[in-house]
C-alpha positions in Angstrom: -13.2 -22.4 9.8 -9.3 -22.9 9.8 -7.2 -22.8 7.2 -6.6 -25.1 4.6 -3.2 -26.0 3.9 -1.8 -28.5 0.5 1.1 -30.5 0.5 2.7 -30.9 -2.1 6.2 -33.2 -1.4 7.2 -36.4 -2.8 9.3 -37.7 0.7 6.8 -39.1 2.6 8.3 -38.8 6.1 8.8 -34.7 5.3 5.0 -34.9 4.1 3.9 -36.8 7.2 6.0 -34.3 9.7 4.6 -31.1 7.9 1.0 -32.8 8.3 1.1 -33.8 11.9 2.3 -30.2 12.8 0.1 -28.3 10.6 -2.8 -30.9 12.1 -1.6 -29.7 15.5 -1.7 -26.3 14.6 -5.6 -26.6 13.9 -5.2 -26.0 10.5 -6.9 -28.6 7.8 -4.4 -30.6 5.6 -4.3 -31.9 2.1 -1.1 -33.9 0.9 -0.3 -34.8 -2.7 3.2 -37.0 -3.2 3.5 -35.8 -7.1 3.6 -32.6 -9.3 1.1 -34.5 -11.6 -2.7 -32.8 -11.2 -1.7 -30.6 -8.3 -2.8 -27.7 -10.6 -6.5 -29.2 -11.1 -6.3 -30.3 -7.4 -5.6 -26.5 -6.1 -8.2 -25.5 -9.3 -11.3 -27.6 -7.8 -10.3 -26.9 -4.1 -8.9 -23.7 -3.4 -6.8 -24.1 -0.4 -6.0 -21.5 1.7 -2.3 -22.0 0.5 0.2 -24.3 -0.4 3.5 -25.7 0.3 4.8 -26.8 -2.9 8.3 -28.5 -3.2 10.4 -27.7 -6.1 12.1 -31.0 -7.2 8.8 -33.0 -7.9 7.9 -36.1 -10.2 6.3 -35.9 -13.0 5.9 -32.0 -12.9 8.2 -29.5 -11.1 7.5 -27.0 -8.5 8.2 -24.4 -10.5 6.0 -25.3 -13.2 3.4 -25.2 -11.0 3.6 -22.4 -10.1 4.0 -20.7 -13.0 0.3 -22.5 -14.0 -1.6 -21.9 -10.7 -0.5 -17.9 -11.1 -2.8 -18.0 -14.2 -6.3 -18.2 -12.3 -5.6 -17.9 -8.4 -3.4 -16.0 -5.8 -3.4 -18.6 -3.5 -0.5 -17.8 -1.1 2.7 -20.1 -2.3 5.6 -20.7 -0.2 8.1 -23.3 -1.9 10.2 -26.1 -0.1 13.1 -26.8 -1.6 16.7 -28.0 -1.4 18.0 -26.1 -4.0 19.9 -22.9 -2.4 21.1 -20.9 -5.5 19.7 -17.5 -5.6 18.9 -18.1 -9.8 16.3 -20.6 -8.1 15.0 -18.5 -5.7 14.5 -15.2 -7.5 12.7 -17.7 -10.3 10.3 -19.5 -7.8 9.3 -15.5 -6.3 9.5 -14.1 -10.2 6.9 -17.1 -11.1 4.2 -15.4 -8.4 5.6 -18.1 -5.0 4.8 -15.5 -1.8 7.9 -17.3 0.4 11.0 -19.6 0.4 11.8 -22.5 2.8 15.0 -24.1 2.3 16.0 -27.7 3.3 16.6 -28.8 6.0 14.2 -26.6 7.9 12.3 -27.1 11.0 8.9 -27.7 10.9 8.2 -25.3 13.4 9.4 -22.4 11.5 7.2 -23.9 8.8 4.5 -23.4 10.3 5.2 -20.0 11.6 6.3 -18.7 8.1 2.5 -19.5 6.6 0.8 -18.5 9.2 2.8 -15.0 8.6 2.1 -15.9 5.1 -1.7 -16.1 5.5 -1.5 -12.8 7.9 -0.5 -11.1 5.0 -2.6 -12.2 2.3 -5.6 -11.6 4.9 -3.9 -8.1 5.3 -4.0 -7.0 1.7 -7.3 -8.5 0.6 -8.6 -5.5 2.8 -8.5 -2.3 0.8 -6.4 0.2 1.9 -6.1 3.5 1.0 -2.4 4.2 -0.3 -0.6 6.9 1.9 0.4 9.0 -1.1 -0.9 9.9 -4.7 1.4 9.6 -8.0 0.9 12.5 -10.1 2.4 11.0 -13.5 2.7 14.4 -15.2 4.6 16.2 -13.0 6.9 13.2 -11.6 6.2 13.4 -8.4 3.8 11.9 -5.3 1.6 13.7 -2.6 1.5 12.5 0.8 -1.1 14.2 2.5 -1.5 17.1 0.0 2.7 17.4 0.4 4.9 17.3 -2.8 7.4 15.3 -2.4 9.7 16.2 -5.9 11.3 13.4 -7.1 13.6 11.9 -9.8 12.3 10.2 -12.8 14.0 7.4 -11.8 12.7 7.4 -8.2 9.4 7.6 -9.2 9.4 4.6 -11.8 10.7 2.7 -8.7 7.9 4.3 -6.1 5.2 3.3 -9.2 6.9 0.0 -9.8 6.7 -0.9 -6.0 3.3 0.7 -5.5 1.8 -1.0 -8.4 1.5 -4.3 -6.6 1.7 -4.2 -2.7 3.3 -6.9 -1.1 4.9 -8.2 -3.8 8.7 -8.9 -3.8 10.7 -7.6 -6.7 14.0 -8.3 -7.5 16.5 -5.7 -8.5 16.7 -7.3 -12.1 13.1 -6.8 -11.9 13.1 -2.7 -10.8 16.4 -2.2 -13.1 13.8 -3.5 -15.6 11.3 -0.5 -14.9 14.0 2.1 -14.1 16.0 3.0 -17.1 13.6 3.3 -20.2 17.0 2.8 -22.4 17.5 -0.1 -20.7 20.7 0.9 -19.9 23.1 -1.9 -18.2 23.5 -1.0 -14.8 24.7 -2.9 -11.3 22.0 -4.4 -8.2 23.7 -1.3 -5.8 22.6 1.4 -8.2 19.0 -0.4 -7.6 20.1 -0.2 -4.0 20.9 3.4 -4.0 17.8 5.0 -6.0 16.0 2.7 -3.1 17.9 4.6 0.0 17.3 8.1 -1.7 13.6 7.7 -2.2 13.6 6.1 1.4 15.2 9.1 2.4 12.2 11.0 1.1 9.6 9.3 1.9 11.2 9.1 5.4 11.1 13.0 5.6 7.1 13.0 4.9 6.5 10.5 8.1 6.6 7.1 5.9 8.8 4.2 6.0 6.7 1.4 3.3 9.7 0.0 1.5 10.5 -3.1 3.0 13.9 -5.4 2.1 13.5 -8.8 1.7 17.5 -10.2 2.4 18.9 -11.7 -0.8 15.6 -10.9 -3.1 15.1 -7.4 -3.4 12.2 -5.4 -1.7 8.7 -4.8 -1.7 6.2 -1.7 -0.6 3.9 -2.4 2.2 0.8 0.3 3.3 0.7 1.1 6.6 -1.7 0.4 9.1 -4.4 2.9 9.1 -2.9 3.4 13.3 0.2 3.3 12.2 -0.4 6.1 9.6 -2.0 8.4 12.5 0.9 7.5 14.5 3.2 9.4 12.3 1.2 12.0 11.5 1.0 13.0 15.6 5.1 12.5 15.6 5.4 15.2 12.8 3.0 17.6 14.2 
């Protein structure tokens, strides 16, 4: 059965464009023109995901978000005009899987959920993580391999690990990083990432992932891909 897609966007013409090419596309599609009972709607149907706009009537975007987080993980990408990253690190921060800003062709649209859905599909699929955090000693295994690192790099490698797929922002990690909660900049963040990159890098992985003007998140390999490296180090 294909996917079923919501709507959620109070211009009619945007939420009769994104319907005829998501119709196209062979996937099913709901459209609601107002914030107002999209979180019972998404509660009694579960859609496959759902493209909510930020600037809604009645209720905002964000706020529904925030709500639908509290029982599903229905993939949400938001739709919005507003460009500020404050907005943007919010709408991921509330639990919202992608970003579309306006104008935006409905094309890309559709190929952003679809990459959306791949993903979620992805991770519902256990996978075995390619290392193991030893808390006590600070440190990770990949493959039986210590790989020492700093305390610091390993509240970021636990942080990241904790949730895959997840974006976090560098307020986020900065967050989890310095138990003093010490005030520190986005490229320190940025650095502790490149050094335990750096590392991981040297035991045949590469799972930290940026996401440009957000922050980053850790993906798992493919179990080929993980074989892959292993033959390249051998």
């Amino acid at each position: 059965m294909s996917a079923h897609v919501l709507i959620v966007e109070d211009e009619p013409k945007i939420a009769a464009l994104l319907r005829d090419y998501f119709t196209a596309a062979c996937y099913r599609v709901s459209v609601l023109e107002t914030g107002e009972g999209a979180v019972e709607w998404v509660r009694a149907n579960a859609p496959d995901i759902v493209l909510l706009d930020v600037m809604l009537p009645v209720v905002d975007g964000l706020a529904i978000c925030r709500e639908v987080r509290r029982f599903s993980n229905v993939p949400i990408l938001m739709v919005t005009a507003r460009v500020d990253e404050i907005d943007r690190l919010l709408g991921l921060e509330l639990g919202a899987d992608d970003y579309i800003v306006k104008p935006f062709s409905p094309r890309e649209v559709v190929a952003r959920v679809r990459a959306v859905l791949r993903r979620a599909s992805a991770a519902a699929v256990p996978v075995e993580p390619p290392f193991v955090l030893d808390e006590a000693r600070f440190e990770a295994r990949v493959r039986g391999r210590a790989l020492t690192l700093t305390p610091v790099e390993f509240r970021l490698l636990t942080k990241l690990a904790a949730q895959p797929g997840r974006v976090f922002s560098r307020a986020q990690l900065i967050d989890a990083l310095y138990v003093d909660h010490r005030i520190v900049s986005d490229r320190t963040v940025d650095s502790h990432v490149k050094n335990l990159r750096r590392k991981l890098g040297d035991a045949g992985l590469d799972p930290i992932a940026s996401v440009y003007g957000v922050g980053y998140r850790l993906e798992w390999p493919a179990p080929d891909d993980e074989s892959d490296s292993t033959r390249s180090t051998n």
